[in-house]
Residue, then its C-alpha position, 0 to 999 in steps of 0.5 A: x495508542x489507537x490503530x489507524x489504516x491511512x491510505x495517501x494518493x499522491x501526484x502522477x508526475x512523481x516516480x515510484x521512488x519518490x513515493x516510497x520515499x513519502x511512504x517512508x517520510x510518513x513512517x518517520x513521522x510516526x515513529x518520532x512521534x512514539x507510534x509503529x508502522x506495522x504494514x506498508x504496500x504501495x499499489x503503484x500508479x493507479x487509474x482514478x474515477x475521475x480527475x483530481x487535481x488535474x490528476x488522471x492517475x495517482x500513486x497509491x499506498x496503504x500503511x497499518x499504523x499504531x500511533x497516539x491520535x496526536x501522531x496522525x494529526x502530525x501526519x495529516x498537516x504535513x500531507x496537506x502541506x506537500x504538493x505531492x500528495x493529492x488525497x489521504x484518508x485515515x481511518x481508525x479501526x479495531x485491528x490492524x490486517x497485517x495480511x495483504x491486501x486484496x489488490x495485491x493478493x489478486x495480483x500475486x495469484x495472477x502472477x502464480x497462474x502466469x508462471x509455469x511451475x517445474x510439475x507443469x513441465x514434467x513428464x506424467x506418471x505412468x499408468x500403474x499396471x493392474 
């Protein structure tokens, strides 16, 4: 089985909800098809660079994904049946990057630094006398 990264963009007017539940119709898809979804990160509603499809935003998901190429090709023709979807791309690659992602790695060091942690808010040490 080859290892594919399949990235899908889909419509703004759809809620969170419903494109997880294309993350996870996609998952079905594969998995029927003899493969494994070993990742999925959804990014959320994103800005676009410019309009596609009348579209200013898109929802954004990532998949790691052990299939057969015949499993993809299923994908691909069911994404471009779907009005939801706007874009996709697969891209095949060596190995699979099981750890996140850079845009959520980002974000989840910004959620950190906003957090106060018990150490910030404890009294410091006193001075050890000589």
């Amino acid at each position: 089985m080859a290892l594919y990264e399949h990235t899908v963009m889909s419509r703004q007017d759809i809620s969170a909800q419903q494109a997880e539940q294309l993350n996870d119709t996609i998952k079905a898809l594969i998995e029927e098809a003899g493969g494994t979804v070993a990742k999925i990160e959804y990014w959320g509603l994103r800005n676009l660079t410019y309009r596609v499809k009348k579209n200013r935003k898109a929802h954004y998901s990532l998949l790691a994904v052990d299939a057969p190429p015949a499993a993809m090709a299923e994908v691909e023709r069911q994404l471009s049946i779907n009005e939801d979807v706007l874009r996709w791309l697969t891209v095949r690659v060596e190995e699979l990057d099981l750890e996140l992602s850079p845009l959520l790695a980002r974000r989840e060091r910004e959620r950190e630094r906003s957090t106060p942690r018990s150490d910030d808010n404890a009294a410091p040490a006193p001075a050890a006398a000589e």
